[in-house]
LOTOR-31581 format. One record per atom (N, C-alpha, C): x, y negated, z negated; residue number from 1. Coordinates in pm, 1 decimal, always signed. Each point is the difference from the previous one (the first is absolute). Example, Ala and Ser with C-alpha at 12.3 -4.5 7.8 and 13.67 -1.06 7.14 Angstrom:
<pts>
<pt u="+1319.0" v="+569.0" w="-780.0" resi="1"/>
<pt u="-89.0" v="-119.0" w="+0.0" resi="1"/>
<pt u="+90.0" v="-120.0" w="+0.0" resi="1"/>
<pt u="-35.0" v="-105.0" w="+72.0" resi="2"/>
<pt u="+82.0" v="-119.0" w="-6.0" resi="2"/>
<pt u="-77.0" v="-109.0" w="-73.0" resi="2"/>
</pts>
This chain:
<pts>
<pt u="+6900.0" v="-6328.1" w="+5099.1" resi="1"/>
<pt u="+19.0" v="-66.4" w="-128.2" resi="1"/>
<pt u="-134.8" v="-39.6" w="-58.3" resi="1"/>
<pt u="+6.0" v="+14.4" w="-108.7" resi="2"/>
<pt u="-139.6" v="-64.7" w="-98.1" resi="2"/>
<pt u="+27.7" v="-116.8" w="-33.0" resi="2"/>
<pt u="+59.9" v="-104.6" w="+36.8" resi="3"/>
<pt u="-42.7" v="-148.1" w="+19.5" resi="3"/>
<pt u="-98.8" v="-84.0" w="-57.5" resi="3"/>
<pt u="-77.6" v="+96.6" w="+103.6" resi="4"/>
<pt u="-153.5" v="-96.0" w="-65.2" resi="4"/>
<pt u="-58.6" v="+27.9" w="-74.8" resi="4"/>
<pt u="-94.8" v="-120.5" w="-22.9" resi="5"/>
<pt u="-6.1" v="-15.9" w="-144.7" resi="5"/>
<pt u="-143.0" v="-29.8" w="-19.5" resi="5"/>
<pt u="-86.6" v="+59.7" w="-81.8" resi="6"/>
<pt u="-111.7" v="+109.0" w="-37.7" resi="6"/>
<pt u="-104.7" v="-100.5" w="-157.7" resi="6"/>
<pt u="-91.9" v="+22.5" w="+101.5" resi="7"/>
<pt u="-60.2" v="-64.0" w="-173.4" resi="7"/>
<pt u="-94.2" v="+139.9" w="-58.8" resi="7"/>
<pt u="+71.6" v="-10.1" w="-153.1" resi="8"/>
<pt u="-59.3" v="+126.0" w="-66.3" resi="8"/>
<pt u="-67.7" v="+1.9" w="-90.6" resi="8"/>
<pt u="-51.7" v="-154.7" w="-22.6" resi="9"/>
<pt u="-93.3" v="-44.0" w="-133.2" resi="9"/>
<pt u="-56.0" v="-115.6" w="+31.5" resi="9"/>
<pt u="-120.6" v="-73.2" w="-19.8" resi="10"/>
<pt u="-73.4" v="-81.5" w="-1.5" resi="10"/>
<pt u="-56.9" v="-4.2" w="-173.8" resi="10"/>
<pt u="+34.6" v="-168.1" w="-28.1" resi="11"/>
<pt u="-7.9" v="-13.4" w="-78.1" resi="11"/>
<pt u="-135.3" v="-156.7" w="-24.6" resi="11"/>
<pt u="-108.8" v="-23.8" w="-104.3" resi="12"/>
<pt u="-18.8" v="-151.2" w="-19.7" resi="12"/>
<pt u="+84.6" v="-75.3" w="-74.4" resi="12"/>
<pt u="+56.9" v="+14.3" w="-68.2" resi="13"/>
<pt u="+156.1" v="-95.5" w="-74.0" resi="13"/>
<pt u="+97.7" v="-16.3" w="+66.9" resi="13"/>
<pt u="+127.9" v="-25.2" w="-10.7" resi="14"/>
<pt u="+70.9" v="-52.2" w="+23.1" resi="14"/>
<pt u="+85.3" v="+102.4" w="-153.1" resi="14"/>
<pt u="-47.2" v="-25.3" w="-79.7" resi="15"/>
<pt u="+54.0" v="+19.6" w="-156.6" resi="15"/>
<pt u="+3.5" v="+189.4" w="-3.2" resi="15"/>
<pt u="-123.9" v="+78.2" w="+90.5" resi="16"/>
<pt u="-25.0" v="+62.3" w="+13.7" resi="16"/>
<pt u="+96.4" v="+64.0" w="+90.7" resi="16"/>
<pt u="+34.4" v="-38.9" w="+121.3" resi="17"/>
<pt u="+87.6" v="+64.6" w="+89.7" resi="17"/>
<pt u="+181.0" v="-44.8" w="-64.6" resi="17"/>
<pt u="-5.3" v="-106.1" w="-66.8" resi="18"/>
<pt u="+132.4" v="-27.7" w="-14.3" resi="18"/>
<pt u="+9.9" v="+154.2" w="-156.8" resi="18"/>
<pt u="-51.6" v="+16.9" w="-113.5" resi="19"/>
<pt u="+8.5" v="+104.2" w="-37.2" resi="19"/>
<pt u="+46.9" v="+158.4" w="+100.5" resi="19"/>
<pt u="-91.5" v="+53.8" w="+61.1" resi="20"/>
<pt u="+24.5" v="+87.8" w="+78.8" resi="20"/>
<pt u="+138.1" v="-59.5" w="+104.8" resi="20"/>
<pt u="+54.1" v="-65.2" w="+49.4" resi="21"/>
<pt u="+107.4" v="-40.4" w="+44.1" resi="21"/>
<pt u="+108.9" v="+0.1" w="-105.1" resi="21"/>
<pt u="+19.5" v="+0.5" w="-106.0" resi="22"/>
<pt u="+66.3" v="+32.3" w="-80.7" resi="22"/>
<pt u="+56.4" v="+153.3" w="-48.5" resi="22"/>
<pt u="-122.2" v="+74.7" w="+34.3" resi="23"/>
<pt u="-9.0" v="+118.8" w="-36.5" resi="23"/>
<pt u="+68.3" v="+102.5" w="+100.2" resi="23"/>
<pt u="-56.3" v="-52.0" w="+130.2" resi="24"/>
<pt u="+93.7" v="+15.7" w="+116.5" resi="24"/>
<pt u="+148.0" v="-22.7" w="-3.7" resi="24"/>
<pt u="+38.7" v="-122.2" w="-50.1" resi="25"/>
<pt u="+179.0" v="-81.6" w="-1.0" resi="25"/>
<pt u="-3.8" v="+136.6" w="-104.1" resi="25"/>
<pt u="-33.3" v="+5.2" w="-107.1" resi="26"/>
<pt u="+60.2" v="+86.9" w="-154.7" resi="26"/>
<pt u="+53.7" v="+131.3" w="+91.5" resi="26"/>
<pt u="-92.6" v="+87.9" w="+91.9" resi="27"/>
<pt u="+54.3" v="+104.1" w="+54.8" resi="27"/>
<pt u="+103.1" v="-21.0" w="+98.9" resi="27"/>
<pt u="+19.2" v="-92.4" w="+71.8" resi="28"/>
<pt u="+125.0" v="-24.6" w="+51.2" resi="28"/>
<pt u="-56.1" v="-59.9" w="+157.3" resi="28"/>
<pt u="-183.5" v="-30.2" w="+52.2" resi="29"/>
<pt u="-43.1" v="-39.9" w="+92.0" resi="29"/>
<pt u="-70.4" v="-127.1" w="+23.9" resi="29"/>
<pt u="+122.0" v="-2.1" w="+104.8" resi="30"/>
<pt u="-42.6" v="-138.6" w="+38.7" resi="30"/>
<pt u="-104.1" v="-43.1" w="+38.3" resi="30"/>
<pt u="-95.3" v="-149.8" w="-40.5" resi="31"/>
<pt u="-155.3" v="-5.1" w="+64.9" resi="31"/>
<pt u="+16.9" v="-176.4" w="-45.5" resi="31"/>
<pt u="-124.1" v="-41.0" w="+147.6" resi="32"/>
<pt u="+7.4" v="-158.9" w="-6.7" resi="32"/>
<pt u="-191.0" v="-1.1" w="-40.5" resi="32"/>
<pt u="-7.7" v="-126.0" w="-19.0" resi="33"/>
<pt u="-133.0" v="-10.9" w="-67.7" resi="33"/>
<pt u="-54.0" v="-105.7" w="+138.2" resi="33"/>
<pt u="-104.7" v="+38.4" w="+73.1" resi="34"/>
<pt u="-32.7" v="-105.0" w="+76.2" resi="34"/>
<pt u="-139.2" v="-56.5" w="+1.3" resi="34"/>
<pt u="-57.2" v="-129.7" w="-12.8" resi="35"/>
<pt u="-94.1" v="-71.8" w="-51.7" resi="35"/>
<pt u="+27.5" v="-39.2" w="-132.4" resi="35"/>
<pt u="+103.9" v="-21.7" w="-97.9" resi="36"/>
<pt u="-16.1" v="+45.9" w="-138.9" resi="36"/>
<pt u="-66.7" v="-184.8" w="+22.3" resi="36"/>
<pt u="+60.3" v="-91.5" w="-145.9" resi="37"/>
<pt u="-61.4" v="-119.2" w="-67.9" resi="37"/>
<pt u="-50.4" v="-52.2" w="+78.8" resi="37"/>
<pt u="-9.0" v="-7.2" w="+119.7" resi="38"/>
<pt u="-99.0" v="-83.9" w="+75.3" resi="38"/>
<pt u="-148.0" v="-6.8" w="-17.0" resi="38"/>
<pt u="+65.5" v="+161.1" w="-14.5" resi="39"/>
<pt u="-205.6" v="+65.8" w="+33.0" resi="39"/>
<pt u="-35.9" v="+17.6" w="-119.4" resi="39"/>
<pt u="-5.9" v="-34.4" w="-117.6" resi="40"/>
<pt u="-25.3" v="-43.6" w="-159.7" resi="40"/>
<pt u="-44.9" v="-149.0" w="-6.3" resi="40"/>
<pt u="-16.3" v="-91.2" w="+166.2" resi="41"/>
<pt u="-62.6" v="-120.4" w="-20.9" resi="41"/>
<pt u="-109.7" v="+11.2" w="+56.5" resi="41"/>
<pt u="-6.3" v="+140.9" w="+118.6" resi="42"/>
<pt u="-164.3" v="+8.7" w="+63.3" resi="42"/>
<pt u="-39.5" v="+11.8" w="-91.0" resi="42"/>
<pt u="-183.5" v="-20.5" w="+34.4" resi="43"/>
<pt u="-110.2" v="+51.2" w="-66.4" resi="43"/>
<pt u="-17.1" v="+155.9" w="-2.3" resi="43"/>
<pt u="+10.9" v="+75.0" w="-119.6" resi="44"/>
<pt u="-36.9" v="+118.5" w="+13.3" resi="44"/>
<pt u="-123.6" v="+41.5" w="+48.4" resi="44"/>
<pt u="+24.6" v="+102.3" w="+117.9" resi="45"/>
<pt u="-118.2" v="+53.7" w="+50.8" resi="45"/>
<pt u="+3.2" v="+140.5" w="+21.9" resi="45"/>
<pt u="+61.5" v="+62.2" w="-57.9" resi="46"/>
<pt u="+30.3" v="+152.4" w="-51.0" resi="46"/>
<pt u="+65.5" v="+60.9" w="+118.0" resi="46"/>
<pt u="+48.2" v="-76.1" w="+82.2" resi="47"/>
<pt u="+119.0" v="+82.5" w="+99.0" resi="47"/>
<pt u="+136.5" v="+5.6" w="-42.6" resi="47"/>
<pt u="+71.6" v="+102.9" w="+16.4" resi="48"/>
<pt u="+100.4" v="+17.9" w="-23.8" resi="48"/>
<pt u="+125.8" v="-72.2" w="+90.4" resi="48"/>
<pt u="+70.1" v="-54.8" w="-51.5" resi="49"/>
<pt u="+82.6" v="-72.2" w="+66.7" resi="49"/>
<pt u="+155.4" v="-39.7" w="-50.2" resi="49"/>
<pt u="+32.9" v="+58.4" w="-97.6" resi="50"/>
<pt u="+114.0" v="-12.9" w="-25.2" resi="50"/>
<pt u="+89.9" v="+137.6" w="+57.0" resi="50"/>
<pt u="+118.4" v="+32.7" w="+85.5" resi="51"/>
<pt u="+37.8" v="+114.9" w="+13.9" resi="51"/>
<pt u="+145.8" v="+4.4" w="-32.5" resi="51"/>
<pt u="+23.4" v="+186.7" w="+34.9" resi="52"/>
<pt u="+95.7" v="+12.5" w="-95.2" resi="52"/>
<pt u="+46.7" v="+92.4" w="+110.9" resi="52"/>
<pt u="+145.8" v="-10.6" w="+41.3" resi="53"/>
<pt u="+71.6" v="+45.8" w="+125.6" resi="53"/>
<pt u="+94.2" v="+91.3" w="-56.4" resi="53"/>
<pt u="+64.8" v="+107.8" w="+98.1" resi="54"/>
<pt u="+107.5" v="+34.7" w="-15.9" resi="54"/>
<pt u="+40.8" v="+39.7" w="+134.8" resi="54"/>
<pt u="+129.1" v="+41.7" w="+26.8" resi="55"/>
<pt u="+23.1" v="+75.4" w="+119.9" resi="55"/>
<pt u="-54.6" v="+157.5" w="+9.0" resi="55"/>
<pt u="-63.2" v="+7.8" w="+66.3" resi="56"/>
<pt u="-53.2" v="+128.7" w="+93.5" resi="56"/>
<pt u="+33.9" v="+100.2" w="-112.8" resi="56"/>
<pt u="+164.4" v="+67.0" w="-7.1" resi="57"/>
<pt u="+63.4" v="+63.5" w="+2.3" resi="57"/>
<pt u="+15.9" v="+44.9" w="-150.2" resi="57"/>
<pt u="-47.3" v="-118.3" w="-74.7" resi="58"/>
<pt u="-24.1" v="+23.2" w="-156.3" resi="58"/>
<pt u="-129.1" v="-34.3" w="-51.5" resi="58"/>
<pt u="-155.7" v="-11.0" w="+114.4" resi="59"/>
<pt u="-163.7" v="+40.8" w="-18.3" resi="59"/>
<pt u="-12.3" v="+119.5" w="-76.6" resi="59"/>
<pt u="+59.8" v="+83.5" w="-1.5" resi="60"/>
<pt u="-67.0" v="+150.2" w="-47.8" resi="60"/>
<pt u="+55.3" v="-27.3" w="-165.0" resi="60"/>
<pt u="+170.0" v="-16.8" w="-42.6" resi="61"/>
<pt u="-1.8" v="+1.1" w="-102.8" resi="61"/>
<pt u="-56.7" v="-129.2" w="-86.9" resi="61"/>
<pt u="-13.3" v="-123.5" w="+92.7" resi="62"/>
<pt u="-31.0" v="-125.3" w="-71.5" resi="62"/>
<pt u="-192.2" v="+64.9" w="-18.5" resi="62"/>
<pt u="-54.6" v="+28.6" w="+67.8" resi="63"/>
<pt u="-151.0" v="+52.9" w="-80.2" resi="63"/>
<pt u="+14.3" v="+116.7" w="-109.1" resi="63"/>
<pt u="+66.5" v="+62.7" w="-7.9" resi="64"/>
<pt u="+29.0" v="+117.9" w="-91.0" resi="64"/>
<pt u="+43.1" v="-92.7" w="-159.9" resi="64"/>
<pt u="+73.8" v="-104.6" w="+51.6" resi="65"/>
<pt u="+49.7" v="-86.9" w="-134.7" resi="65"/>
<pt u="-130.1" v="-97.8" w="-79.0" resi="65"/>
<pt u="-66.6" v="-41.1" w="+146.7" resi="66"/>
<pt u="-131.1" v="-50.8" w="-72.1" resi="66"/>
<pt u="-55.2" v="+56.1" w="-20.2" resi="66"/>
<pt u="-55.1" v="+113.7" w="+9.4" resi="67"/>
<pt u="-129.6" v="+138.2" w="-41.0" resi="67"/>
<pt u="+36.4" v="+7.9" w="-112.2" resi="67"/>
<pt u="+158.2" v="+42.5" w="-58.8" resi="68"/>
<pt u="+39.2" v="+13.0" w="-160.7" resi="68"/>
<pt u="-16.7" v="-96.6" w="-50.2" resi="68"/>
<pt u="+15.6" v="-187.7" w="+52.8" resi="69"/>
<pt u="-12.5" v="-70.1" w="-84.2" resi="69"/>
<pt u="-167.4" v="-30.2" w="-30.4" resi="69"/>
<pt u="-40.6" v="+21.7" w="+82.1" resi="70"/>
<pt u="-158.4" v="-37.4" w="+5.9" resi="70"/>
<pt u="-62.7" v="+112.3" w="-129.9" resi="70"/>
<pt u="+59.8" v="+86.6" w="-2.3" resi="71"/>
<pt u="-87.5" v="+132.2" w="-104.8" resi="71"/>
<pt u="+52.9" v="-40.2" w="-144.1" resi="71"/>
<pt u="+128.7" v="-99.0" w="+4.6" resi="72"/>
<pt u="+48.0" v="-2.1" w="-159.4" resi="72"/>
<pt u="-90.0" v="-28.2" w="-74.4" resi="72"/>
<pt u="-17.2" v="+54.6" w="-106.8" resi="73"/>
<pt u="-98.5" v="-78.8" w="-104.7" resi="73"/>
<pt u="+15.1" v="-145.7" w="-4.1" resi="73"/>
<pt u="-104.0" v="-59.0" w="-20.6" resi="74"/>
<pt u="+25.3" v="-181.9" w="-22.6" resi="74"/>
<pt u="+65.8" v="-6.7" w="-178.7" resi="74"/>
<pt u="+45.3" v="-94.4" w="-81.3" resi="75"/>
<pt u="+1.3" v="-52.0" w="-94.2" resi="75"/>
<pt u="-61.4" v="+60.8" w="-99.1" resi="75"/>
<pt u="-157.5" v="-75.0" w="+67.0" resi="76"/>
<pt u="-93.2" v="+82.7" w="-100.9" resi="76"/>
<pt u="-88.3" v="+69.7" w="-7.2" resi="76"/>
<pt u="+108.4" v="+120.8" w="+98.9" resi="77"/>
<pt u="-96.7" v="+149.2" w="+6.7" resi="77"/>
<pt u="+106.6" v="+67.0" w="-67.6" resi="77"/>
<pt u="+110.4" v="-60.1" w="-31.7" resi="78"/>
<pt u="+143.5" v="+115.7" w="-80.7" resi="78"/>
<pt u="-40.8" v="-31.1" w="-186.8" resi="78"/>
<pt u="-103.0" v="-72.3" w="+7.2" resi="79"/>
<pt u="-30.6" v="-9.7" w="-179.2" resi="79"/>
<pt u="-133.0" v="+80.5" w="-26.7" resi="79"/>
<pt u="+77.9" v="+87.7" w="-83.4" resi="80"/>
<pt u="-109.7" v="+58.5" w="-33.2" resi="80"/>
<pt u="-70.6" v="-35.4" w="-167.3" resi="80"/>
</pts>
C-alpha cells in the first residue's frame, strides 16, 4: 500500500504552500501543509520550511499538477 506520505514541495509561506494545496484539492489530491503559520513568526533566514505532503501514491501526479501550475502565466504576464 502507498500509505505513506511524501513531501513534494517546500515552500517559504505558508500563503504559498496553502495556494499549491488548493491546486492539488481542485484535481481531486489530497495534501496536508506541515510547518504552515507558525513558521511566518520565525525570523526569515532563507530556509525553506513550510511543506506540502501527499500520499506516496499520488507524488507523481501531485508534481505534474504543480509544474502546470507553476508555468501559468501570473496576472500580469496575461496583459498585454
Amino acid at each position: 500500500m502507498d500509505d505513506k506520505i511524501v513531501t513534494i514541495a517546500e515552500f517559504q509561506s505558508d500563503l504559498e504552500a496553502q495556494m499549491a494545496k488548493a491546486a492539488l484539492q481542485e484535481n481531486g489530491i489530497d495534501a496536508i501543509i506541515v510547518g504552515g503559520p507558525i513558521m511566518n513568526l520565525l525570523p526569515a533566514d532563507g530556509m525553506w520550511n513550510v511543506q506540502l505532503q501527499v500520499f506516496a501514491r499520488d507524488a507523481e501526479r501531485a508534481g505534474a499538477v504543480l509544474d502546470a501550475q507553476q508555468n501559468q502565466p501570473g496576472p500580469e504576464e496575461g496583459i498585454s
